[in-house]
N, C-alpha and C positions, 0 to 999 in steps of 0.2 A: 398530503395536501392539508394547506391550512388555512380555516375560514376564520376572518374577526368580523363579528357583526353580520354573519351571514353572506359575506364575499369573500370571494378568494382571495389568495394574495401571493401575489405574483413574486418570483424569486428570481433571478439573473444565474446562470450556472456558468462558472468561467470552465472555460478548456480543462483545468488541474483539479477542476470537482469543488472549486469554493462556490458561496451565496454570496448573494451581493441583495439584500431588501431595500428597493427604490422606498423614500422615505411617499413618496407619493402615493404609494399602495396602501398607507398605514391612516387611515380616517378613523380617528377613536373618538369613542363618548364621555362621557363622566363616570358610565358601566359599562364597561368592556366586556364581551363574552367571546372565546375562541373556542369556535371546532378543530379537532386534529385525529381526521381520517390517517392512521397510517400507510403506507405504500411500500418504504423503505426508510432505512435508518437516517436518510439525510432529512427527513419531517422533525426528528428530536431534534434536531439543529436547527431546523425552521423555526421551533416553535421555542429554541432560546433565543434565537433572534430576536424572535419577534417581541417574546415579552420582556426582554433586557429594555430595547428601543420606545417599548410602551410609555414606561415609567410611571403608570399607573395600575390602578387593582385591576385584577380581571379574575372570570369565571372561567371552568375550561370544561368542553364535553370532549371524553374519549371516546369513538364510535367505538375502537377495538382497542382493548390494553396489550400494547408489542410483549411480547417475550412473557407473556402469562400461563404459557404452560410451563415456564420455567421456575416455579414457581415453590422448588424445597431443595435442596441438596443432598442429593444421595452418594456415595463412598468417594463425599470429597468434590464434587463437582460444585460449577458455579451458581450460586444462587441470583440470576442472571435478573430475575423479576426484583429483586429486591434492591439491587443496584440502580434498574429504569427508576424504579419507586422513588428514591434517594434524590436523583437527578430531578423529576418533577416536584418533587415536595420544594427543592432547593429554588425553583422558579416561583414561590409563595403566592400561589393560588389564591382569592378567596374561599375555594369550592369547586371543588371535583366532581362532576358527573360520571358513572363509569357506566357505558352498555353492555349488560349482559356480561359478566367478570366471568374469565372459566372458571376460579372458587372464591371461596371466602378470605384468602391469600391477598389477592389484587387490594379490595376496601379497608383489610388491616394495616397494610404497608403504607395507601396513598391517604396523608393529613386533609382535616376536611370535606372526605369524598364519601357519597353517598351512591348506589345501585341500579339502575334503572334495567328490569326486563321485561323486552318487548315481545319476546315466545308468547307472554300468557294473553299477549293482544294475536299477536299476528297469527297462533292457534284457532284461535274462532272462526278465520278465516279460511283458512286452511281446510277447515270442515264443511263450511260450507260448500267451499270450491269440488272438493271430494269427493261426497256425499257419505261422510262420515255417521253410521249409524252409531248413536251410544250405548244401545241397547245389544246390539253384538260385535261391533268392532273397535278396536284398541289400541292405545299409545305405547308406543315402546323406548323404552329408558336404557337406553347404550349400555351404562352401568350404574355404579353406586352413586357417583357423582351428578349424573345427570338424575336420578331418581330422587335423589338429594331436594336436587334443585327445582325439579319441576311434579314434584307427588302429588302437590296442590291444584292441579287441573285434574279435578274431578271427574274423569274418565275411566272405564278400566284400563290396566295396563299393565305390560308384561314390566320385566327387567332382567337386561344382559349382566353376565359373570364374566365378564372376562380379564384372560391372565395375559400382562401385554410384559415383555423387555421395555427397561427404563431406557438403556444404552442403542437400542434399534429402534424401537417403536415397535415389531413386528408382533399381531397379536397371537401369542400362540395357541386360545383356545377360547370358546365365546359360546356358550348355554343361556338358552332360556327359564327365567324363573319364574311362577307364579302360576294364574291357574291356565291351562294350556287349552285354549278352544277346542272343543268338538266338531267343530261345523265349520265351514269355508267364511273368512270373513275379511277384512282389510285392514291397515295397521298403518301408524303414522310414527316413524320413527321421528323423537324430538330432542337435540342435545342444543350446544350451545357454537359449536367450532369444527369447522370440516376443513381435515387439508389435503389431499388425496381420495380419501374418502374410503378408505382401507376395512375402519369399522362398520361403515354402514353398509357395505358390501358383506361381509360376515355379518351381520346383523340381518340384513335381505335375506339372505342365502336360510339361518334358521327359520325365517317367521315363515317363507317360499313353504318349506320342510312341514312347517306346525299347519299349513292350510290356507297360508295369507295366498288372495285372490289379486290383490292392489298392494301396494306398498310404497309410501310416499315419505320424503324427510322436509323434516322444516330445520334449521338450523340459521341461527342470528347471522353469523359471523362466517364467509367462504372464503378461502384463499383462491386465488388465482389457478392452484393448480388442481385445482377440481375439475379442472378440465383438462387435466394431463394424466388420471389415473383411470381407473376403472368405471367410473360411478355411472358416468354417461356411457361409454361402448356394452357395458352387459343390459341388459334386461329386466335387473332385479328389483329396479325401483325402478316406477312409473314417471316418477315427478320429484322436482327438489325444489322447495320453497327458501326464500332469503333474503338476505337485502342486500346493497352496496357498501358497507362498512369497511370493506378489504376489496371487493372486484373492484376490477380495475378494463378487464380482458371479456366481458361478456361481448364487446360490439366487433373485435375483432373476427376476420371474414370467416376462420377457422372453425369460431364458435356456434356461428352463427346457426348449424347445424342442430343446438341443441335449442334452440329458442321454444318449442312445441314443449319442452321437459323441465324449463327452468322459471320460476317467475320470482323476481327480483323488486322487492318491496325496495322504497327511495326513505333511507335512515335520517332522515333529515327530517322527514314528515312523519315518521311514525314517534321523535319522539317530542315532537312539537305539540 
């Protein structure tokens, strides 16, 4: 999906999978600013479209950066992020917004883009909603990456080790680091990107083990198929916090089951 100025903008899909941009959809200013929620690969097409047609300057927010965990090349493989990067730089932005990047990879690659994350807003809330004590209850950091990123919420908190296959994903082992409660408390797992939700289910499943009573995840960015893997049918987290930046699938009838266990902040307004 892609917004100029805060509207949508409507595409034509011919039968053979072309776009067709009604020039009447296209109301531009003297400053242009494009949102571009991605969905699927035909949005990077939208969003040449769109700014070819422009022909003037524009800003761009990316709610989610496509293909960001692709993001180094290991025994030869594509450097798949660095390619998308290439492609948006070459539509000459004045300025890139990026939500919540999975690393410091994404803001290197993309010319005049700067970071925005909204975890260390929508955390506070999270706590409250909770009833997060900080005095005995704890955030927990997937791993290095996420510990990385978010140490500076000044909370205690655990962190996960874990050893995943590059070529599978499959994680094959997941320890908890740091000082390990005594007493029954609650735990709010916080990273940046859930697709399945594979690690946060391993990650449940040890904090469950160390005494976590509650166990709840916040996470920026959900793919669609969070609702096709474990996360919602086990038991292990109470609650998943997030926003729209990639849903797409929460209002369909299927879902609708988990609506008590999912609260979906509207990405639009939290970085307004």
């Amino acid at each position: 999906m892609i917004l100029l100025n805060g509207k949508v903008v409507d595409f034509k899909t011919f039968p053979n999978g072309e776009l067709l941009l009604k020039k009447e959809e296209v109301i531009s200013n003297t400053k242009n600013h494009i949102s571009f929620k991605y969905e699927n690969d035909s949005d990077l097409i939208k969003l040449l479209i769109l700014k070819k047609f422009l022909k003037q300057e524009a800003d761009l927010t990316i709610y989610y950066m496509p293909y960001s965990r692709m993001d180094r090349s290991e025994d030869g493989s594509p450097f798949t992020l660095k390619y998308i990067a290439e492609f948006i730089n070459g539509l000459g932005f004045n300025s890139v917004e990026i939500i919540e990047p999975h690393s410091d990879v994404t803001p290197a690659l993309i010319n005049n883009s700067h970071s925005k994350f909204i975890n260390f807003n929508l955390i506070h809330r999270v706590i409250e909603e909770t009833g997060f004590d900080s005095e005995h209850d704890y955030l927990f950091f997937p791993d290095a990456g996420a510990a990385k990123r978010y140490s500076k919420m000044k909370f205690p908190h655990l962190v996960g080790h874990k050893q995943r296959s590059f070529h599978t994903g499959e994680i094959k082992s997941l320890k908890l680091v740091g000082d390990i409660p005594k007493k029954t408390f609650k735990a709010i797992i916080v990273d940046d990107l859930s697709s399945f939700g594979g690690t946060f289910i391993k990650s449940a499943e040890k904090l469950r083990e160390a005494g976590a009573s509650k166990v709840y995840l916040l996470i920026a960015h959900a793919e669609n198929s969070i609702f096709e893997g474990e996360l919602f049918k086990s038991k292990l987290i109470d609650k998943v916090f997030t926003t729209d930046s990639l849903l797409t699938k929460q209002y369909d009838w299927e879902n609708k089951k988990y609506e008590d266990r999912l609260k979906i902040y509207k990405i639009a307004e939290e970085i307004n």
